[in-house]
Every structure is written in C-alpha cells, then in structure tokens.
N, C-alpha and C positions, 0 to 999 in steps of 0.2 A: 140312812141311819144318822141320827144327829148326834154330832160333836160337839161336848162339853167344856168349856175351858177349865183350869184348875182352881176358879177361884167360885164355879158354879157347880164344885161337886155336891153340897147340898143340899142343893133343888133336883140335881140326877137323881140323889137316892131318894127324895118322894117322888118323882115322878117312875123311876124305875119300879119303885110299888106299885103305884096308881096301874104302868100297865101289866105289871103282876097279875092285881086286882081284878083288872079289865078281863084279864084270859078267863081267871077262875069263871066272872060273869057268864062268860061268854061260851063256857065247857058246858054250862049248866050245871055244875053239882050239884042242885037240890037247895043250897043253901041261897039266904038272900042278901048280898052285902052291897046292895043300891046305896044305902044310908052310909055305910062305909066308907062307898067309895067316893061319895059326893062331895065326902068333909076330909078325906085327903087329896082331890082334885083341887078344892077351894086351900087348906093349906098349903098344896106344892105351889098355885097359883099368888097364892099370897104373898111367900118364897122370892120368888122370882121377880118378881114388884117390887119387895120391897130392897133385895139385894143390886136393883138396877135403878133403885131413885139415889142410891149411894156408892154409886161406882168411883173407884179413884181413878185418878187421871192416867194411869200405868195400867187400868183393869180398862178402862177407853181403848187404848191399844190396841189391848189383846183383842177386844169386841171389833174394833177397826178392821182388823186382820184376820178376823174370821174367815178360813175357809169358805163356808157356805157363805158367807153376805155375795148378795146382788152383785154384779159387776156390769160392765158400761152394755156387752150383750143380755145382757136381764132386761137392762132398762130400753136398751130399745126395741128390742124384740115387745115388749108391752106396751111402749109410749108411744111408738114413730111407725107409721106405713109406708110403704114403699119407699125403703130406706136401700140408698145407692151409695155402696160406699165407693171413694176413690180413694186409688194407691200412688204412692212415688212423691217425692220430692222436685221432680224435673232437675234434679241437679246429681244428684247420687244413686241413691236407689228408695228402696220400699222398706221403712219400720214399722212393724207389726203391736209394737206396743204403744201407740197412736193410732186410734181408728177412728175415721171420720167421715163423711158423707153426707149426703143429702136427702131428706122425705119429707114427710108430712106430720107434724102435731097438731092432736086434733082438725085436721082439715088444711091446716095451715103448713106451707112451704117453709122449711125451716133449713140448716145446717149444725148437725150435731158431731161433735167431738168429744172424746175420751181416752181415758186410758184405759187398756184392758191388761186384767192381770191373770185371767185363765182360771180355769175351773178345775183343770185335773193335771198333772206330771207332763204329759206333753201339751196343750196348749200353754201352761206355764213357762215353759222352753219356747214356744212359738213366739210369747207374744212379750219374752224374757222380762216375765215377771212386773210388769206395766212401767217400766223405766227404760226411757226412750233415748235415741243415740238423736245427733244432728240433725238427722233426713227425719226422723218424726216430730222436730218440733219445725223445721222448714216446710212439711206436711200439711201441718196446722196452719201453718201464715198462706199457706196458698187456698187450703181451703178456705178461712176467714175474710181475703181479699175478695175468692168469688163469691161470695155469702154477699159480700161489702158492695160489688159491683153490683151483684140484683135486688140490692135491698133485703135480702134476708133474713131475720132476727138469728143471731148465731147462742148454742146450746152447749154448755162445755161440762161436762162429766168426770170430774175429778178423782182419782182413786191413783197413788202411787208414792214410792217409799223416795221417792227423786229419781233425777235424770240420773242415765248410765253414766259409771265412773271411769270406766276402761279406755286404755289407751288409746283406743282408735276413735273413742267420742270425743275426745281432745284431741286428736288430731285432725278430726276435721270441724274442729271448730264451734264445742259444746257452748260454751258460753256465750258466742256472738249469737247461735242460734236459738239460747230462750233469751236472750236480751233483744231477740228481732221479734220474736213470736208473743213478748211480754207487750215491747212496744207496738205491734200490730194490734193486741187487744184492746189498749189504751186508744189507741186511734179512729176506730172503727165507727160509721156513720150511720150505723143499725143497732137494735139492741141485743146486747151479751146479758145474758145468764147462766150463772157458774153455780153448782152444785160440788160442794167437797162429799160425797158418797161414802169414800172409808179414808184413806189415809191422804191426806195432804202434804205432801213431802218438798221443801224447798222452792229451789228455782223451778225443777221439775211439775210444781204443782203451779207458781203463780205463771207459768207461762202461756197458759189456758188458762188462767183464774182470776185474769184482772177484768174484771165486766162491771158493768152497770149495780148487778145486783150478785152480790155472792151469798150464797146459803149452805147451810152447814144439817147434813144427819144430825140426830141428837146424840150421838155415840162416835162420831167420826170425831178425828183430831186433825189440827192445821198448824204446821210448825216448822221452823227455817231449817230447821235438823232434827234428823231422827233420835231420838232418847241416845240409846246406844253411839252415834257417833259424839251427840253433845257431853255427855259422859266421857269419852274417850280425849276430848279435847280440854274440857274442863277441869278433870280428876286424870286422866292419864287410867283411867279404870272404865272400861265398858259395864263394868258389872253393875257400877254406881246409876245405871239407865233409867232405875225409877227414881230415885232423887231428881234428876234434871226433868223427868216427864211432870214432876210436881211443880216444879221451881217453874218450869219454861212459861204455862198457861198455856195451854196448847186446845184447853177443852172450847166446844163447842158454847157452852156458857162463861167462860173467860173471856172468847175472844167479841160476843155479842157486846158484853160490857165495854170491852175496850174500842169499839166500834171496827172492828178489823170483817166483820161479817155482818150483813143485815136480819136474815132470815134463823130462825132452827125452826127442821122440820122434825116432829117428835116420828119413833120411830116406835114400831108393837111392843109391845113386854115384852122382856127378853131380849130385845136386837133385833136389826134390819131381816137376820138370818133364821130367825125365829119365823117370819110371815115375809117373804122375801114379796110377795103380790101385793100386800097392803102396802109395803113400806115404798113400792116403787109407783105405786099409786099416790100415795104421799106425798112425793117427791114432784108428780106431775102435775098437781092441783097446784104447789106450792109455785112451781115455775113457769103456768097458765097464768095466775094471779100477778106476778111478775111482771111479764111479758104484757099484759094487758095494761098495766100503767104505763107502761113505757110507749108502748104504738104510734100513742099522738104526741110525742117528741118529735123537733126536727133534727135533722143529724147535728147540726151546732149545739143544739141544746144536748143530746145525749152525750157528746165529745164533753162539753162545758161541765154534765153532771157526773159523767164518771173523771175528771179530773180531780173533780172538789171533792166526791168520795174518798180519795188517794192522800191526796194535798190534809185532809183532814186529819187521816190516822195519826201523820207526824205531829201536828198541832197538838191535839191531843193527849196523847203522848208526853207532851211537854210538857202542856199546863198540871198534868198530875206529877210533874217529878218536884 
C-alpha cells in the first residue's frame, strides 16, 4: 500500500479517484468512463510532476526519509551478484548498520558498502536505523583496505541520519573511527564511488563518502547536521528544523552548484519510492559511467584526483565569500 507524505495529499485524492474509477471499470457497470478516466490519470499525473519540480528543501527530507525509498539491500540485491557480505571489525565485534562485502557489477569484481536502515520495525532495530557505532565504520576501513589490496573499485551507498550518538560509541572511540574510515577513503589506490541514496547525515555520511566521485539522488539531502539538531543548536528550538533545512543548502542542486557533489541522478516522478526498480537502475548506469572513467587512472593519479576534488570545495567556498 503506498504511503503518502503530508504535503502530497493532493495527488492521493486524484489518484485515490483514478483507482475508484479503475474498480468501477473494471466491475463493468455497463457504463463507459475510459475518457474519464484517462484525463484524471493524466491530471493526477500532472500533479505529481509538477508538485515534485517544486519541492522545498524540508519537503526533500521528508522524500529522503521515505519509508518505502530503496535502501542499500534494494540496490544490491538488483545491481551486484554474488554478493559476499563480511562481518566484524576484527577488533570488537559486528555492526549491523554498515553492511559491506564483496561481488560482482555488471561482471565486474567490485566491494560495495552501505548503510542499511531497514524496511520494517524489526530490521530497523536490527540494523539501528543505519547509524553506526565504532566497529561499523572500522568495518568499512578493513573492507576498503581489502578492496585496496586487490585493486578493486570500491562502491559506497549512502543512506543515514549520522553516526550513533550513544555512550558506548563514544566510548570506544566514534570519532577516531570515522576520522580513520574518512582518511582511508581519501587514501585509497582504486576507484571510489559514492552515491548519497536518501539521507546524508554528517560525519556518519562523509566516512564512506569521500571518493573520487560523489552523486547525489535527485531528492536525497547531504548535510553536516540534521535540520532538527541544527535547529536545536542554532535557535535552541528543534521546531525551527525547516528554517535551517532552507538556510543549510542541503539540496542535491545546491550542493552541485557549490561543487560539494558531481553527479544528480534524476529519480521517477514522484520519488525513488514511487519506482524503487527504475530509480536503482538509475543509480547503476550513473555509477557504471563513473567507474569507467576512472579505470585507466593510476593509483597516483586517482589519490592526486580525489585530493584536489576536496582541496577544491574549500577554495571555492572562499572565492564566493
């Protein structure tokens, strides 16, 4: 059953006609309402188009955080074959909300990483909500390393609201561990490609997200803090969360401008969650073409080009202040 957000109740009620419509069709009553139905399928559709070419940056969000959007098992369950995932940190134990491993795109030997944020009440608990303690971003540097070791182009899957804030990811050591897993990105003698999917959330996000090429959903958001915390630090008012999700530039066309991402991949009418098969098809064309410029780099050159990607943003940055 599809879930509506509250700001797309007005395409629910044409569409909840249209499948009205469709039943009556379909009962046969004798009556013929084809022509009917055709020109409120075309304005529910038109609807929907035209309320998603004008999303604000607080209604991105909500679209980010869709329940039904794709999540990092969508995409590889569609994109990657014989896909081997590995657990543990070697140092502590197993984080569920980092999932990584090994297979094949299109043919090709790869290592993909993500976060996964769960599909229903208990996988969400599983895999606590795709915000990761220590041992899952230490997860990711050892995956990365053996990615690093065999030459493998490494794949990174973005989705999450930031790293665990809880005591015990602080106490073993949150911060050294996305500042080891940011620097291992940075590092790396193969080519990275980063996909922000739904939410982009901080350190949590850039610690898998520093690669060669980053690309952006058209509807995903990329931002040092979530609306509601920047709100809360800002104004001392959580409630104030869409004023800062305006102010921050957090959109996938904000941050192209400001050269913080290379790619947006446009996503179906409606949202990734709307055609969750196209959209993650999308996604793998976009990071096929990627990957294929990058191949005939050598590791000096790829280290050299994603330095100067980095080194840029700040530049940048400056000359427009």
């Amino acid at each position: 059953m599809r879930s509506y957000l509250d700001f797309e109740k007005p395409v629910a009620e044409l569409e909840t006609k249209v499948e009205e419509l469709r039943a009556l069709a379909e009962g046969g009553e004798g009556v013929s309402i084809s022509e009917e139905l055709t020109k409120l399928e075309a304005k529910a559709a038109k609807a929907l188009a035209d309320l998603y070419a004008t999303l604000t940056p607080w209604q991105k969000i909500q679209v980010a955080r869709h329940p039904q959007r794709p999540h990092f098992s969508d995409y590889v369950k569609q994109l990657v074959t014989e896909f081997t995932p590995l657990a543990g940190d070697r140092l502590f134990g197993e984080d569920s909300a980092i999932v990584g491993g090994f297979g094949r795109f299109r043919g090709e030997p790869v290592c993909v990483i993500g976060q996964e944020k769960g599909s229903d009440t208990a996988s969400r608990l599983h895999h606590n909500f795709g915000m990761a303690r220590p041992e899952g971003y230490r997860k990711a540097v050892r995956l990365m390393e053996l990615a690093d070791r065999f030459g493998l182009p490494v794949i990174s899957l973005v989705d999450t609201a930031g790293a665990f804030p809880g005591i015990d990811a602080e106490e073993r050591g949150q911060a050294e561990a996305i500042a080891r897993s940011t620097d291992t990105s940075l590092s790396l003698g193969v080519p990275n490609v980063a996909v922000v999917v739904g939410e982009g959330g901080s350190g949590g996000a850039i610690a898998i997200a520093a690669a060669n090429k980053v690309l952006m959903l058209e509807h995903a958001v990329y931002t040092v803090a979530s609306p509601e915390a920047s709100a809360s630090i800002l104004w001392r008012d959580s409630g104030r969360a869409q004023d800062a999700a305006t102010n921050m530039k957090i959109t996938a066309q904000d941050l192209l401008k400001f050269g913080i991402i290379d790619v947006i991949v446009t996503e179906p009418a409606g949202g990734a969650h709307r055609d969750p098969q196209a959209a993650i098809a999308a996604v793998g064309d976009a990071v096929w073409t990627e990957l294929s410029r990058l191949t005939n780099l050598s590791r000096e050159q790829l280290r050299a080009a994603r330095a100067e990607k980095f080194l840029n943003m700040g530049r940048r940055l400056d000359e427009k202040r």
